[in-house]
GUPA-250437 format. One record per residue (C-alpha): residue in three letters; x, y, z; residue number from 1. Coordinates in steps of 0.2 Angstrom, whole numbers, plus 5000, padded with zeros to 4 digits. Each point is the difference from the previous one (the first is absolute). Last residue first. Example, Ala and Ser with C-alpha at 12.3 -4.5 7.8 and 13.67 -1.06 7.14 Angstrom:
// residues 2
resn, X, Y, Z, resi
SER, 5068, 4995, 5036, 2
ALA, 4994, 4983, 5003, 1
This chain:
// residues 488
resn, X, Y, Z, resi
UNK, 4925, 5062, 5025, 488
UNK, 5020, 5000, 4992, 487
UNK, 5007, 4986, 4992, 486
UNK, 5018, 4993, 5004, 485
UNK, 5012, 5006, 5013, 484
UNK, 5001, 5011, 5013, 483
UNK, 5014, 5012, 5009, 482
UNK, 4992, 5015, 5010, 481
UNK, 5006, 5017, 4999, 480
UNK, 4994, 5012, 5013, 479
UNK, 4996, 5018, 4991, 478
UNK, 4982, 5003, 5012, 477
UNK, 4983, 5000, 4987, 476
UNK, 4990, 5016, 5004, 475
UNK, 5003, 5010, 4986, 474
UNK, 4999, 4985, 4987, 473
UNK, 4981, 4999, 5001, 472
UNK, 4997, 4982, 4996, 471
UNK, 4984, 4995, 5010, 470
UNK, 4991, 5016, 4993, 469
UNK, 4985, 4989, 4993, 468
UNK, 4998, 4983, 5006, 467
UNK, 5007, 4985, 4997, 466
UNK, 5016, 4993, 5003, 465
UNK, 5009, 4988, 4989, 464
UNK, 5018, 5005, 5005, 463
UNK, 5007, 5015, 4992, 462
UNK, 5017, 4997, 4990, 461
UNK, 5014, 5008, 5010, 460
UNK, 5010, 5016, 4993, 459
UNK, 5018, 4997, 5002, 458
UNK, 5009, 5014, 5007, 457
UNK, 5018, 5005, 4994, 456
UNK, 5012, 5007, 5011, 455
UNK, 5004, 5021, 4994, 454
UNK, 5016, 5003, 4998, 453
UNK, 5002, 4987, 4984, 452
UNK, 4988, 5008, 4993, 451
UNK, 5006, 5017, 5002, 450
UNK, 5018, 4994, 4997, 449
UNK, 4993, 4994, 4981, 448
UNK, 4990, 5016, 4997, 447
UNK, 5016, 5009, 5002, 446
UNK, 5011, 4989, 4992, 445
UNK, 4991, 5003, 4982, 444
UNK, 5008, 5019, 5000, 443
UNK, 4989, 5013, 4995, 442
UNK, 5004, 5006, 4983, 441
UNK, 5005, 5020, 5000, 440
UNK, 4984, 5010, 4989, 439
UNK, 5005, 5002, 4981, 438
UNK, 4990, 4985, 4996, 437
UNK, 4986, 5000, 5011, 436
UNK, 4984, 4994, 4991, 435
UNK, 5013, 4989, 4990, 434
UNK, 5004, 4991, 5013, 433
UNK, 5021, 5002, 5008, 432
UNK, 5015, 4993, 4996, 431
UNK, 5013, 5009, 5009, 430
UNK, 5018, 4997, 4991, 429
UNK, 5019, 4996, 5010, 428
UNK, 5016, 5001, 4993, 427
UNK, 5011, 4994, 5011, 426
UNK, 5018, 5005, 4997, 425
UNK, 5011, 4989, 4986, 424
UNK, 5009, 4985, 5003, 423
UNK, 5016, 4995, 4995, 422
UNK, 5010, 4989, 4994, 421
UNK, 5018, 4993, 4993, 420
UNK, 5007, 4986, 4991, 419
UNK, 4988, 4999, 4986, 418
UNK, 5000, 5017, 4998, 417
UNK, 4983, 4997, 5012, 416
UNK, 4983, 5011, 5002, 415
UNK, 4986, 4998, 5013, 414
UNK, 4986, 5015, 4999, 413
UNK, 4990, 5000, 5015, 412
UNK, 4980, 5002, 5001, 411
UNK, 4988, 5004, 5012, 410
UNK, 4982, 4999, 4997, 409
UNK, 4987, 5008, 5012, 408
UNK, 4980, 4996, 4999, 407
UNK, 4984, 4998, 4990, 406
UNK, 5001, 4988, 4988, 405
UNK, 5006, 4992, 4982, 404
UNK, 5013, 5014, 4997, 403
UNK, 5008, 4994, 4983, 402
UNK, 5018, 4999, 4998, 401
UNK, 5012, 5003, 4985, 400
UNK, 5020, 5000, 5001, 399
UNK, 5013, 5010, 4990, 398
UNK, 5019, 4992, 5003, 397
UNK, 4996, 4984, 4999, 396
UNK, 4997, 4984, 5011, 395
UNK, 4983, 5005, 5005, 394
UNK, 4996, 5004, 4983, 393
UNK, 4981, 4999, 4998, 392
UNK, 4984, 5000, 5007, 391
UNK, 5003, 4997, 5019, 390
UNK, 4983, 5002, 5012, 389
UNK, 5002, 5013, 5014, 388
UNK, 4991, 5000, 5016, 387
UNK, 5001, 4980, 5007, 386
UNK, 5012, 4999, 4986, 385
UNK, 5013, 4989, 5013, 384
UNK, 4993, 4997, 5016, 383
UNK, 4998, 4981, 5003, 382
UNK, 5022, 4998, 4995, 381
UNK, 5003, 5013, 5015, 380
UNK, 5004, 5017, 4995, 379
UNK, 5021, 5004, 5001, 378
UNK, 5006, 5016, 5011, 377
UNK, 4996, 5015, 4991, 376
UNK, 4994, 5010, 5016, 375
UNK, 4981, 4999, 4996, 374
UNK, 5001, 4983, 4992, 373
UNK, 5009, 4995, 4984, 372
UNK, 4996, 4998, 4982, 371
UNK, 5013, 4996, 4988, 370
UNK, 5006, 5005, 4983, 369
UNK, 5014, 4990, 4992, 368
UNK, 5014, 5007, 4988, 367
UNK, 5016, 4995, 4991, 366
UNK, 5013, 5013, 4997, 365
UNK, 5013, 5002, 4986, 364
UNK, 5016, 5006, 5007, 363
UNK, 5006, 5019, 4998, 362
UNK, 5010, 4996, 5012, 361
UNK, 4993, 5015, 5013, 360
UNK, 4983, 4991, 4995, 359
UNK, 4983, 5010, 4999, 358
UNK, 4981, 5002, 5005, 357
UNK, 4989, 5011, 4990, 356
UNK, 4994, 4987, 4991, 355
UNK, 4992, 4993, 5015, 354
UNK, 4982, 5006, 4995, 353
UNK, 4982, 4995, 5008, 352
UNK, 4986, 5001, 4991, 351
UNK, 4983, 5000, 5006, 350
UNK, 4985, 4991, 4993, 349
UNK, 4984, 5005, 5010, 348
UNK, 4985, 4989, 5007, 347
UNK, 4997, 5006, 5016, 346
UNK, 5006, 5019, 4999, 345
UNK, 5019, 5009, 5002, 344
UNK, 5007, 5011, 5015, 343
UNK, 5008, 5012, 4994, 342
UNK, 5022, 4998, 5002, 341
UNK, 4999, 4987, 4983, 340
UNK, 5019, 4991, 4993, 339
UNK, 5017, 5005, 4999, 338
UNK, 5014, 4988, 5009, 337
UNK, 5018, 4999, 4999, 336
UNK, 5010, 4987, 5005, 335
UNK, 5020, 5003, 5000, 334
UNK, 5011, 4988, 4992, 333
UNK, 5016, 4994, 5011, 332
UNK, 5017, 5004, 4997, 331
UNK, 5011, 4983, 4995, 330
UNK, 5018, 4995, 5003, 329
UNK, 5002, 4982, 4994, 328
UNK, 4992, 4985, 5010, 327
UNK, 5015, 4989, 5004, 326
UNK, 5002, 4979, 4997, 325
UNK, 4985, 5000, 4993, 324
UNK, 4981, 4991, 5001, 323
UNK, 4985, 5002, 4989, 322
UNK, 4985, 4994, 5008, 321
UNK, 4984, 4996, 4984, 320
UNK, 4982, 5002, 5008, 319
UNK, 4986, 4986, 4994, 318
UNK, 4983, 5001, 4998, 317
UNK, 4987, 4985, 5002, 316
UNK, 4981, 4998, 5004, 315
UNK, 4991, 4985, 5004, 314
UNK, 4988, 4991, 4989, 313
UNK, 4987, 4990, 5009, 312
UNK, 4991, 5016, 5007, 311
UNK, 4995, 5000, 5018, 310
UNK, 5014, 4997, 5009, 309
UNK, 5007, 5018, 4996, 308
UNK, 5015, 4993, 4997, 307
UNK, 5017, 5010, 4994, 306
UNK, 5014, 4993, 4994, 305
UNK, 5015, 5009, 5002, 304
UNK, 5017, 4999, 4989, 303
UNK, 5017, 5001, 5005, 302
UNK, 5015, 5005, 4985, 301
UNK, 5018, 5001, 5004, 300
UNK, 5013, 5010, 4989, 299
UNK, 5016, 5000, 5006, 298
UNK, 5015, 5000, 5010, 297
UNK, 5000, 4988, 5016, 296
UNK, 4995, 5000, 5019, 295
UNK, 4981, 5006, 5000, 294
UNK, 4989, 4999, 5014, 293
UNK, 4983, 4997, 4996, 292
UNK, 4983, 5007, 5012, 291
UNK, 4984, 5001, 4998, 290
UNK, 4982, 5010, 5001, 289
UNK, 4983, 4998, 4993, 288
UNK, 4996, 4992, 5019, 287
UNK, 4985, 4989, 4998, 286
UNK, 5011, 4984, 4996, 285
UNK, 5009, 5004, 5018, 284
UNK, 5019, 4998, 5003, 283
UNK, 5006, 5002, 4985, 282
UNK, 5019, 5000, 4995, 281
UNK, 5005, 4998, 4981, 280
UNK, 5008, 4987, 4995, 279
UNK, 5017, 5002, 4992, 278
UNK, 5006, 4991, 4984, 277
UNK, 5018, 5003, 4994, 276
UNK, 5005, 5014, 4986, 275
UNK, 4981, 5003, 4996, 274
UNK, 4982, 4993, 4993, 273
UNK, 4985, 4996, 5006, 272
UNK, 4999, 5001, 5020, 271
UNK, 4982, 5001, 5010, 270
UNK, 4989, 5010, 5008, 269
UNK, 4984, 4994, 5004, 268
UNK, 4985, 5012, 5006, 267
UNK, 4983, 4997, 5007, 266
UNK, 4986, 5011, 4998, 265
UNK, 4983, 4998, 5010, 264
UNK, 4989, 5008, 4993, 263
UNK, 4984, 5009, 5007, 262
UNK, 4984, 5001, 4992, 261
UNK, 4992, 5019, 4998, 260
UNK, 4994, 5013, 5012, 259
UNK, 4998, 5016, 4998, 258
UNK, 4997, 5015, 5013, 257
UNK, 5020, 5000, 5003, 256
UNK, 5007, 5002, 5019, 255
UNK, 5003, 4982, 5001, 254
UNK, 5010, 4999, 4983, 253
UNK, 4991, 4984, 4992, 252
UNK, 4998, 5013, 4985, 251
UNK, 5011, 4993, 4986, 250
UNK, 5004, 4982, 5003, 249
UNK, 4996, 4992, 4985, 248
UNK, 5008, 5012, 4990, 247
UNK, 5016, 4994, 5004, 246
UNK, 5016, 5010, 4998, 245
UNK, 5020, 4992, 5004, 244
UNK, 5008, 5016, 5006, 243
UNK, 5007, 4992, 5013, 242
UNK, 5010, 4988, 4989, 241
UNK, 5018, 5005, 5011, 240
UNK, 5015, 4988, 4999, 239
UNK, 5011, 5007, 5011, 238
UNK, 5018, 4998, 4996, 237
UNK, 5015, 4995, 5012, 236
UNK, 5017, 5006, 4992, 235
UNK, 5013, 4990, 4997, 234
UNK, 5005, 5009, 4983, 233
UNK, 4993, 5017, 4998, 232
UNK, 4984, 5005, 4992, 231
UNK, 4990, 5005, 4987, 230
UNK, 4983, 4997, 4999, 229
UNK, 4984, 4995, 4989, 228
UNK, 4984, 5005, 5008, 227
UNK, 4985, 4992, 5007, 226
UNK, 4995, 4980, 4998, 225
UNK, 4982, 5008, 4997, 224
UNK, 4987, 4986, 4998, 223
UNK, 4982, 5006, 4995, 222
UNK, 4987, 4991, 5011, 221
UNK, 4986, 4992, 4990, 220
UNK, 4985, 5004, 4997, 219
UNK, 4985, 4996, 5011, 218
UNK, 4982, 4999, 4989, 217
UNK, 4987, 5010, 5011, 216
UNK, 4989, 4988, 5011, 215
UNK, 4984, 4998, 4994, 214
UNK, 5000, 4980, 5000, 213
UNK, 5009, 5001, 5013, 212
UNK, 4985, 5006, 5010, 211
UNK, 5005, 5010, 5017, 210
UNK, 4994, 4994, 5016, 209
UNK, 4982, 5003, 5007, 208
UNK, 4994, 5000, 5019, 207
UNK, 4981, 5005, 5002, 206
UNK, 4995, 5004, 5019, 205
UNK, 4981, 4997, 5004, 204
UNK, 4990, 5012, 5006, 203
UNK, 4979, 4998, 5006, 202
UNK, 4991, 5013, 5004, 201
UNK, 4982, 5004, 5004, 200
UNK, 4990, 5015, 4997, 199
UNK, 4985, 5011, 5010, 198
UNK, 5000, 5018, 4997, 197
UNK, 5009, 5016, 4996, 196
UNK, 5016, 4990, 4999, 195
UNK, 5019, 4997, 5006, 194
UNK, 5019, 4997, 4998, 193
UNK, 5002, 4989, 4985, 192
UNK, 5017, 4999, 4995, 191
UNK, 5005, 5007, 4984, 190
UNK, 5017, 5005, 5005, 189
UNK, 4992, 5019, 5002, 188
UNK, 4989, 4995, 5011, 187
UNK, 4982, 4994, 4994, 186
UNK, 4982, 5005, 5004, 185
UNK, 4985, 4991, 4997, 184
UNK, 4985, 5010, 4994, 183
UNK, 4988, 4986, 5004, 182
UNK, 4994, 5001, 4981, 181
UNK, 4990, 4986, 4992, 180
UNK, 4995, 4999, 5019, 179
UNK, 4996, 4984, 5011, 178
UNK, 5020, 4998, 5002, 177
UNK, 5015, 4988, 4991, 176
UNK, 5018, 5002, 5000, 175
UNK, 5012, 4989, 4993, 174
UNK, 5018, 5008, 5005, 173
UNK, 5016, 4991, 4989, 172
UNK, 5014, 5008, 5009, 171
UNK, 5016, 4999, 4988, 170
UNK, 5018, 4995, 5000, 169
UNK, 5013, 5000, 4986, 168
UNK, 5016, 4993, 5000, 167
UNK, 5001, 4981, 5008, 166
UNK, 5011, 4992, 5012, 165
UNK, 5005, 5011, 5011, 164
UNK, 5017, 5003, 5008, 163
UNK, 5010, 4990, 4989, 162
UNK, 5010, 5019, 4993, 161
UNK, 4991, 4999, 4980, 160
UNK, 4983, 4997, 5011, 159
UNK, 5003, 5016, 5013, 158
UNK, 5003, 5007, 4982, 157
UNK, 4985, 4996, 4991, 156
UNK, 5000, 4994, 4985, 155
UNK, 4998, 5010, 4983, 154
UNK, 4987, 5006, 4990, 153
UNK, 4980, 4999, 5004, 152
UNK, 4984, 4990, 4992, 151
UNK, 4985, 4999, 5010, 150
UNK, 4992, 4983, 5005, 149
UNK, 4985, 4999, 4991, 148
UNK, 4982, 5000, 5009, 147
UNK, 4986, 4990, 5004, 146
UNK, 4986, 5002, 5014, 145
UNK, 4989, 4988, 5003, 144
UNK, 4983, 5002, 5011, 143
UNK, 4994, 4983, 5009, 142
UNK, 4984, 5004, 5009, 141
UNK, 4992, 4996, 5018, 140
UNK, 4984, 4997, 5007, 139
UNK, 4989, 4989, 4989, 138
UNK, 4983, 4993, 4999, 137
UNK, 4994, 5015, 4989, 136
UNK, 5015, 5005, 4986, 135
UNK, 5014, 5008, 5009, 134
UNK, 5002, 5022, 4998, 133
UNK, 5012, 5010, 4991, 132
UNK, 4996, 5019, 4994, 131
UNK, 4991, 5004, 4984, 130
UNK, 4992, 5017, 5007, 129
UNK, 5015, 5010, 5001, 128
UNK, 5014, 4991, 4986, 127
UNK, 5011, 4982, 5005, 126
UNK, 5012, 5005, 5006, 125
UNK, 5008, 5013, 5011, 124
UNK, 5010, 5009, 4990, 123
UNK, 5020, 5003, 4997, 122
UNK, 4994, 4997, 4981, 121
UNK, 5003, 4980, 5007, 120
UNK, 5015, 4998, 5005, 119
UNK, 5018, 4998, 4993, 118
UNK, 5013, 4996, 5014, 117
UNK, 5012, 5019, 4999, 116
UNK, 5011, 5004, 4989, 115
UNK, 5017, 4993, 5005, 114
UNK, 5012, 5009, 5008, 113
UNK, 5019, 4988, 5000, 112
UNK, 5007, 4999, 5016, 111
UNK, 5013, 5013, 5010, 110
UNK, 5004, 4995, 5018, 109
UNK, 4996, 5008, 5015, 108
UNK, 4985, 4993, 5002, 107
UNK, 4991, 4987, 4989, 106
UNK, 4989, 5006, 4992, 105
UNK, 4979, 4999, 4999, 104
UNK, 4990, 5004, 4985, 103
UNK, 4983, 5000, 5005, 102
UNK, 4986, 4990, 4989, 101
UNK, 4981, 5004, 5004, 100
UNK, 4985, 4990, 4994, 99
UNK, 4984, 5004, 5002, 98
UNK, 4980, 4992, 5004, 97
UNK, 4984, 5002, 5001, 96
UNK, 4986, 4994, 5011, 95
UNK, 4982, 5002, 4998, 94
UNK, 4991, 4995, 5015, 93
UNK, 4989, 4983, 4997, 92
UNK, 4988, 4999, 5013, 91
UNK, 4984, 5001, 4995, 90
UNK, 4999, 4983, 4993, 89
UNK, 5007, 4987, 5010, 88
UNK, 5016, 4992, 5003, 87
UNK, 5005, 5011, 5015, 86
UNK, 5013, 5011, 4991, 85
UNK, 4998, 5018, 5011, 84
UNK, 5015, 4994, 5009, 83
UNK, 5010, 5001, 4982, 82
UNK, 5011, 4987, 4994, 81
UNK, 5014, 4999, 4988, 80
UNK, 5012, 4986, 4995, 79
UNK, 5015, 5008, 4988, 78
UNK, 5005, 4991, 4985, 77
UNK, 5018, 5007, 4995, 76
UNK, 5007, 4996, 4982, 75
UNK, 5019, 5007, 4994, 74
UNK, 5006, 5001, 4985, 73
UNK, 5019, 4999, 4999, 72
UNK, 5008, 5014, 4991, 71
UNK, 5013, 5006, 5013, 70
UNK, 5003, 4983, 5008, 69
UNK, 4991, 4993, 5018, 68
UNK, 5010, 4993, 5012, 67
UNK, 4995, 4989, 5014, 66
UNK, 4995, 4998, 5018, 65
UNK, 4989, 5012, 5007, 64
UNK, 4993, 5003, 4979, 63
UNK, 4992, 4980, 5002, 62
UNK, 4997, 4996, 4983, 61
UNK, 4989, 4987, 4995, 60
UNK, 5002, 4998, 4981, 59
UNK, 4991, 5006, 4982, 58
UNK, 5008, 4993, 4988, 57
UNK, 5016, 5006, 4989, 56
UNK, 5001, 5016, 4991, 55
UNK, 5007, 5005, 4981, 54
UNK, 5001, 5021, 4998, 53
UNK, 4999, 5001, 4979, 52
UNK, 5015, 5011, 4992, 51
UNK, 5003, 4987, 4990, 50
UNK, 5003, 4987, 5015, 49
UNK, 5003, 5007, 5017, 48
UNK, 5004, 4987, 5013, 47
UNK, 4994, 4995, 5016, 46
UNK, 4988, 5011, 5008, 45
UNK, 4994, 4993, 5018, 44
UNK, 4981, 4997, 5002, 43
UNK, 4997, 5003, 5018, 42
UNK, 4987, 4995, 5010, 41
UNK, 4994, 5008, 5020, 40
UNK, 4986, 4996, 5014, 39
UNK, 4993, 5012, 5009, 38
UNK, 4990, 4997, 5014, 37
UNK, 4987, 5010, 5012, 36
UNK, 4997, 5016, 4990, 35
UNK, 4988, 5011, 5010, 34
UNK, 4984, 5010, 4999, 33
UNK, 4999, 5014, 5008, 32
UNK, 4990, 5001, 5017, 31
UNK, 4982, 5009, 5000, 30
UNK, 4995, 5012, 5013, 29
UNK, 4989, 5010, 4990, 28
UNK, 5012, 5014, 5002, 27
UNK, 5014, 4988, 4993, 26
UNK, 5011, 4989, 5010, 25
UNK, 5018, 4999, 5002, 24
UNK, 5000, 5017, 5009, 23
UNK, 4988, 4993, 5011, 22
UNK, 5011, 4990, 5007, 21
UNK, 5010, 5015, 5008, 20
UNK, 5019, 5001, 4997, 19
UNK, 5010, 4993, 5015, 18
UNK, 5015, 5011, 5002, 17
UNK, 5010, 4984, 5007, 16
UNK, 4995, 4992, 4981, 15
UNK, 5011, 5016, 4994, 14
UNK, 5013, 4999, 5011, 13
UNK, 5002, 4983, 4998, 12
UNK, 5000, 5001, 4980, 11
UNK, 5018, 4995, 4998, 10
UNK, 5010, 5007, 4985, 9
UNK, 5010, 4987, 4988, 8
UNK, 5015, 4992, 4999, 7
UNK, 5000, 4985, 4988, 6
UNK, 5008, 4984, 5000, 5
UNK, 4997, 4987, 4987, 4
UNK, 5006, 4981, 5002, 3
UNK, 4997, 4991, 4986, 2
UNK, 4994, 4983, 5003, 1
């Protein structure tokens, strides 16, 4: 069994409070109706053919215990009686019915945001006048409700760390009343909170994981082995492929609003070719970095094979060490940088120009654009073109990036004689809406260290009380209770 634990608010304060009776009945003095089972099916999506959305049958599906997947169609029968059901004619109150879904995350990590559970025209059902009732002899109904799971991207990133095991949660609120329109209430989650008369609630929690089937195609990683080098026999070389890119892993920063798959690269190095063969030192496949030291004149080449273990193919690239007895007298280049000082608009193509830079030798230079953080230091791997997008010639002199969101971009031009290097100032770039382009970008950190300040509260589902005015959120005391399973 899955074990599922969920903080939620505790409703002592509001049951010591004891709200009136009356205020579950109606002026006449007549109770709600109520929904005394529920059972739940699911039809799980298992392929797309041509376009065409291809399901299986119909099975028992118990949502306190398993996963549902976006897509999957799901089929609730609720048991509904009403006090004023006796069997007999005369006493058949209409009853009507609604379905709520609330989107509930997980605090204090950030998970996909689905639309909310489909419903139906967010009305009660079915239309004033036409309301539910048994046939004579009976005192109870089945009503079925039926609904597609919502699409969303990504997983969740409690999920991606092992802390839950499924990304999207919703509160699945059935609610059912006297009045085509009890005027219920609802918090800004979508939680019912409340009515002008009489209703009945029963929640459930709904747990879906992400569909494969409309998961984005992973590319693969792009191996970088890095640059060629120059250097003097017996020296000890760091083998650097760092700057290896995967796409896949784009927006699994914490502080970032999306959230994609996360890949798990791992990195061989290896010998090809040179004077005597050397085996590079690794002490951890994750690590893009190792080590060679080099006792005898030459060339040597090491490659890097790069696995994203998710693609059969891994990628290669390989980094040619030239080793000599003494590294002639050389003056190192000197980076130069010239790119936009305003702040630019989601959405732009900037240039930014190293031209401008020079060698004392007069020796031809190589180039390699790179982004940084705030104080030029090197970005992790999960937080490369979170802001800027490159286009073209990150490995020439003339370079073009597209802002693809709000933000700031620091860059810093790396350039190398082939001996020598340097690296330029930080040249940093606002990216800002169009609505306020021209205005200074506000920086995405601060929103993070406000959520981060502030502890996340998990809003509870409602039990199945009845009554109007039993869920007013004023009076419920902030004590966190662990739970598990379906809600009543």
């Amino acid at each position: 069994m899955r074990r599922v634990t969920i903080p939620v608010l505790v409703y002592l304060g509001l049951i010591a409070l004891a709200v009136p009776v009356s205020l579950a009945q109606d002026q006449e003095g007549n109770a709600p109706p109520e929904i005394i089972d529920a059972t739940w099916e699911i039809s799980q999506l298992t392929a797309i053919v041509r376009g065409m959305l291809v399901y299986g049958p119909f099975v028992s599906f118990d949502p306190a215990t398993e996963l549902a997947s976006e897509r999957d169609l799901i089929r609730v029968t609720a048991t509904l009686v009403d006090p004023d059901w006796t069997g007999e004619e005369g006493g058949d109150d209409e009853v009507f019915v609604r379905q709520v879904g609330a989107w509930i995350p997980f605090g204090g990590f950030l998970a996909p945001e689905p639309p909310p559970i489909p419903g139906e025209d967010d009305a009660f059902q079915p239309e004033e006048g036409e309301g539910l009732a048994p046939p004579e002899g009976e005192t109870q109904i089945d009503y079925t409700f039926e609904f597609q799971v919502p699409e969303f991207e990504g997983k969740n990133q409690a999920r991606l760390r092992g802390l839950i095991d499924y990304d999207v949660r919703w509160l699945v609120q059935f609610v059912v009343s006297n009045s085509q329109d009890p005027g219920i209430r609802l918090s800004e989650f979508g939680i019912v909170t409340g009515s002008d008369e009489p209703i009945f609630v029963w929640a459930e929690f709904l747990l879906a994981i992400e569909n494969p089937i409309f998961s984005p195609a992973n590319p693969p990683a792009f191996a970088d082995a890095g640059a060629d080098q120059v250097v003097e026999v017996g020296s000890t070389v760091v083998l650097d492929a760092g700057r290896t890119y995967d796409g896949f892993n784009l927006g699994f920063d914490p502080s970032s609003r999306n959230v994609f798959e996360k890949d798990a690269l791992a990195f061989t190095w290896e010998w090809i070719s040179g004077p005597q063969r050397v085996e590079p030192a690794q002490n951890d496949p994750s690590d893009p970095q190792a080590t060679v030291t080099l006792n005898l004149i030459g060339e040597y080449v090491f490659r890097v094979t790069v696995d994203d273990n998710v693609n059969s193919l891994p990628t290669t690239d390989s980094v040619a060490i030239t080793v000599v007895q003494d590294i002639p007298g050389n003056q190192a280049p000197i980076a130069v940088v010239d790119g936009p000082t305003e702040p630019v608009t989601v959405g732009d193509v900037i240039t930014l120009d190293g031209s401008g830079s020079r060698d004392p030798d007069g020796d031809p230079l190589e180039y390699h654009w790179r982004q940084t953080d705030e104080v030029g230091g090197p970005l992790p791997l999960v937080e490369l073109n979170q802001v800027f997008q490159p286009i073209s010639g990150r490995e020439q002199a003339v370079s073009t990036w597209q802002a693809v969101r709000p933000g700031t971009f620091h860059v810093r031009l790396l350039i190398s004689d082939g001996l020598l290097t340097d690296v330029s100032d930080i040249h940093s770039i606002d990216v800002v809406e169009p609505a306020t382009a021209g205005a200074t970008a506000v920086s995405e950190a601060e929103p993070a260290e406000a959520e981060e300040a502030a502890e996340p509260v998990e809003l509870p589902a409602p039990p199945a009380l009845c009554g109007a005015g039993m869920f007013p959120l004023a009076l419920v005391p902030l004590l966190m209770w662990p739970m598990r399973g379906r809600i009543r």
